[in-house]
N, C-alpha and C positions, 0 to 999 in steps of 0.2 A: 414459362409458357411462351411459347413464341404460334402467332397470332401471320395469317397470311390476306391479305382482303383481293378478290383478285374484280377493279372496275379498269378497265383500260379503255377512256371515254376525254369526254373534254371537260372544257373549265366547269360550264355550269352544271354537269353532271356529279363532276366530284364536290361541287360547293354544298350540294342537296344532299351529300352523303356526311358530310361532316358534324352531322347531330350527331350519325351512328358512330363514327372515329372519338367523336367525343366519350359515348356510353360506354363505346368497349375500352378507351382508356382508365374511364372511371369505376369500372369494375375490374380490370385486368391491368393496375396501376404498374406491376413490374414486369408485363409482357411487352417482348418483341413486337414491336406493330408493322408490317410490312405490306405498302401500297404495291398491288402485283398491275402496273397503268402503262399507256404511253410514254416513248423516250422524253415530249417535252411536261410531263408530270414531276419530273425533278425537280422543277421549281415550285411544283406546288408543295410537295414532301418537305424542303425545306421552308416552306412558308409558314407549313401548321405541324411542326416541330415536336410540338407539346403533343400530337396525338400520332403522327406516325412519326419513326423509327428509320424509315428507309424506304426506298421504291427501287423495285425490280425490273426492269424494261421488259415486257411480252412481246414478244418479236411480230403477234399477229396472227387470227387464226388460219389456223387448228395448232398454229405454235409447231414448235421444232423438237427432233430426239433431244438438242443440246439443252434445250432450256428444262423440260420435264427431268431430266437428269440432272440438274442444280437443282430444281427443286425438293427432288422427294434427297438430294444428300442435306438436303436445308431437316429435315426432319419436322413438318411443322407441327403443334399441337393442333392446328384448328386451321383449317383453309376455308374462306367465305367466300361464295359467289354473290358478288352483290353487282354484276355487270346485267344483266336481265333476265329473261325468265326462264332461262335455262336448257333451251330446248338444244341448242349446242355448247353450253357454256358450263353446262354441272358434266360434260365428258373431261372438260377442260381440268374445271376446280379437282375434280378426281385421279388424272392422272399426273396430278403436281404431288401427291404420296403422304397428304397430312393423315395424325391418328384420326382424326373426324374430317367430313368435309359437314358444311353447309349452307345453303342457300334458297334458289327458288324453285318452285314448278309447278307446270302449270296442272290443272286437276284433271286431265284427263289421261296425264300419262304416271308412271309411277313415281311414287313419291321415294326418292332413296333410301330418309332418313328421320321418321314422323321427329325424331328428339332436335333434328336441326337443319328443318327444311319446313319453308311455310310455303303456301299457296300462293300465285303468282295471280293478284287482282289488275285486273288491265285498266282501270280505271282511277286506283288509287294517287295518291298525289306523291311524290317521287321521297320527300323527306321522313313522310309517315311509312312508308312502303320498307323505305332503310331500315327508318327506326326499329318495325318490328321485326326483322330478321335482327338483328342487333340483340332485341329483349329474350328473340328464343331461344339464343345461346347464352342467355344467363349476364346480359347488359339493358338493363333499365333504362328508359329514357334520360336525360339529364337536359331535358327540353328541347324546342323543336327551333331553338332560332338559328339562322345562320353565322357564322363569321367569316369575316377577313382581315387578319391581323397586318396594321402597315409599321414599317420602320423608319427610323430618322429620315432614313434616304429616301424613302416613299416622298415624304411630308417635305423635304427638299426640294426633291421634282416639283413638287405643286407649287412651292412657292418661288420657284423660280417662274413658274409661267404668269404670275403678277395678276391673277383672275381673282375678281369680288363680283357678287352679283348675277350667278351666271344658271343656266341650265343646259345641259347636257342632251343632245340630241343624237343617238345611236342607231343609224339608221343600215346598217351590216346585219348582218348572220349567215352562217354558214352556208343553208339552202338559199338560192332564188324564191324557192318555195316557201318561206318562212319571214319574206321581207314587204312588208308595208312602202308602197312606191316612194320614192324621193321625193319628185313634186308633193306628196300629202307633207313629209317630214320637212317639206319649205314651208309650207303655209301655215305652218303651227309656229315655225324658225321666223317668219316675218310676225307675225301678232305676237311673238314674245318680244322681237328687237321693237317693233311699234310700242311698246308698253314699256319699255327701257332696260329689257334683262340683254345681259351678253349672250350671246347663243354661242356655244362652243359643240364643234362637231367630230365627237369623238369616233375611234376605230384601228384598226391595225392597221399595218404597211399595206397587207392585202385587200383593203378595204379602202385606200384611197380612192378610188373610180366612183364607188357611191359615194363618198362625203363632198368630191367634186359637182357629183351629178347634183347632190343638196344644195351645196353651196350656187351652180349654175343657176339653180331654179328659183332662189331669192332673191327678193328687189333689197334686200339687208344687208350689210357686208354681215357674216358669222369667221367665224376664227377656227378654221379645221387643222384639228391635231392628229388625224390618220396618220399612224406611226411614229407621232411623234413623244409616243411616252412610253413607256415599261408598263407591264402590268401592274406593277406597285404603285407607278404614275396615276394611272388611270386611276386606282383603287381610292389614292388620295383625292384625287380632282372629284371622285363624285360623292366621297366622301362629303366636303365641301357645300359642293351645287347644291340650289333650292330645289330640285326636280330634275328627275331624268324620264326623257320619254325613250323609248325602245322598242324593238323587235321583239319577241321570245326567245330572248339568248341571253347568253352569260353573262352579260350586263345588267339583265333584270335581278340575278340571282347575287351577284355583287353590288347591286343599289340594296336587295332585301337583305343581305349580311353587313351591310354597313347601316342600316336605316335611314335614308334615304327616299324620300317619297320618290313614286316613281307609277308614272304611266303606261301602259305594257298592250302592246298590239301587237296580239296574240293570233296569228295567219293559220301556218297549216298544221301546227301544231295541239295537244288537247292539254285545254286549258286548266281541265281539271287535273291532271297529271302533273303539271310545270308549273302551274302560278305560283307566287308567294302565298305565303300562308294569311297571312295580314294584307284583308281584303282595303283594310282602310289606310292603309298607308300606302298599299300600292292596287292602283286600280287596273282595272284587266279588262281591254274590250275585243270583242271577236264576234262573227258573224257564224253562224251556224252553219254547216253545211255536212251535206251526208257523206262525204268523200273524207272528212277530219277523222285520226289523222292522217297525214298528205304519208303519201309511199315515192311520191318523187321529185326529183332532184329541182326540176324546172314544171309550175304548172301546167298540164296539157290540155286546158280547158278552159283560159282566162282568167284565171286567179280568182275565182268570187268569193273567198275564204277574207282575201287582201282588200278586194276594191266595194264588199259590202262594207266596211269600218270606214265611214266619212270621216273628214279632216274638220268637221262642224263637231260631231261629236267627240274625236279628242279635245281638240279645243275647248269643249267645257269643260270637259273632266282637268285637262291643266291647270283652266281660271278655279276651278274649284280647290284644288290641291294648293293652287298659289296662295290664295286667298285663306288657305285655314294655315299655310306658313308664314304669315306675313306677321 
């Protein structure tokens, strides 16, 4: 049986989907498992080894004659849309030529396929959502935790950076629209180095400008590692750390597959959708607003998604976290 999944998304999207990778290997143990993602998902396919098979690069929609033509010579038995709710994306899963497709959609348009196509709930949380496209094609849950498998060379990285003692402060993401200000991710960075923890200010290469802006805005020195680790680096370091505070991004979803307490300032995104599932290990604060979730790039309005979540109210939720890791 060979199995097609088609999410062509980022980190933490595919992290959310790795219960279902899990389910359908554990019911389809000698199936092909084929992540149909982004060219840089290569290294995630190789990461989690154990549940896919391989990753196909999607050139991007509406995709191309060449790549629909490798796929349907691929013959698959089963092509899964689990990229979102299908309103352009089950044209997609379908003209890739498996003997079924299935996926999402939404209830007011037609359903393709009642045996393997569920309804697309705008509200649900991103893991449980997988999971049950997962179960309707005949893969049972095999639970809802995340992972992130590290290797020697992960655990190397870290231990070369010489860090004990420390918390992780990720103040990046993708959207502008999605990022709790700098200045707040100081003043939580100064009352942890006040209280003796190392503050390390993690991020990618592209993400230097904000770990700068962090680091400018504290009377602390903090130790910013923007770009200076691999993703496996990273994986390990927060492995590690007593707490990571965060954005809603891929970072929270790799603090909650590593278990990792972790604080989550949750902007313009919906929180019911994206939070970890384990409210008590990883807390989740966000300010309501009627505009959530955000549709643009840069807020057009002043951010009050961002600037209702006080830097008093992280702050306890830290001391509280800290305090039940100590």
């Amino acid at each position: 049986m060979n199995i097609a999944v088609l999410r062509a998304l980022q980190l933490g999207d595919l992290l959310c989907a790795v219960p279902a990778f899990r389910a359908l290997r554990a019911a389809f143990p000698a199936a092909g498992i084929t992540l149909v993602g982004l060219a840089w998902a290569s290294t995630f396919a190789a990461r989690f080894g154990r549940y896919i098979d391989e990753l196909v690069e999607f050139p991007g929609f509406p995709g191309t004659p060449q790549f629909f033509q490798r796929m349907r010579r691929r013959r698959f038995d089963l092509v899964l849309q689990m990229h979102g709710d299908g309103t352009r994306t089950n044209t997609i899963a379908a003209r890739m030529g498996g003997r079924r497709t299935g996926g999402f959609y939404r209830g007011w348009n037609h359903c393709p396929d009642p045996a393997t196509f569920v309804e697309w709930d705008e509200r649900e949380n991103e893991v449980v959502r997988c999971l049950r496209l997962a179960a309707k094609v005949g893969a049972p849950a095999r639970g809802t935790e995340l992972e992130f498998p590290l290797s020697e060379a992960d655990w190397a990285e870290w231990r070369a950076l010489g860090l004990s003692n420390y918390v992780c402060l990720h103040a990046g993401s993708q959207l502008p629209s999605r990022r709790w200000p700098p200045q707040r991710f100081a003043a939580i960075g100064d009352a942890l180095a006040k209280r003796g923890w190392t503050v390390a200010l993690t991020g990618s290469a592209g993400e230097a400008g904000i770990t700068a802006a962090v680091a400018r805005a504290m009377r602390a020195p903090a130790l910013d590692l923007a770009g200076k680790t691999s993703l496996g680096g990273l994986g390990a370091l927060i492995a590690r750390a007593r707490l990571v505070v965060c954005n809603d991004t891929s970072v929270s979803h790799v603090a909650a597959a590593l278990r990792t307490p972790s604080v989550v300032v949750c902007c313009g995104a919906d929180p019911q959708r994206w939070a970890p599932l384990d409210r008590e290990l990883h807390r989740v604060l966000y300010h309501e607003v009627p505009c959530r979730p955000c549709l643009y790039t840069e807020c057009p309005i002043g951010h009050p998604c961002a600037l209702g979540v006080s830097s008093g109210a992280v702050l306890d939720e830290v001391s509280g976290m800290l305090a039940c890791a100590a």
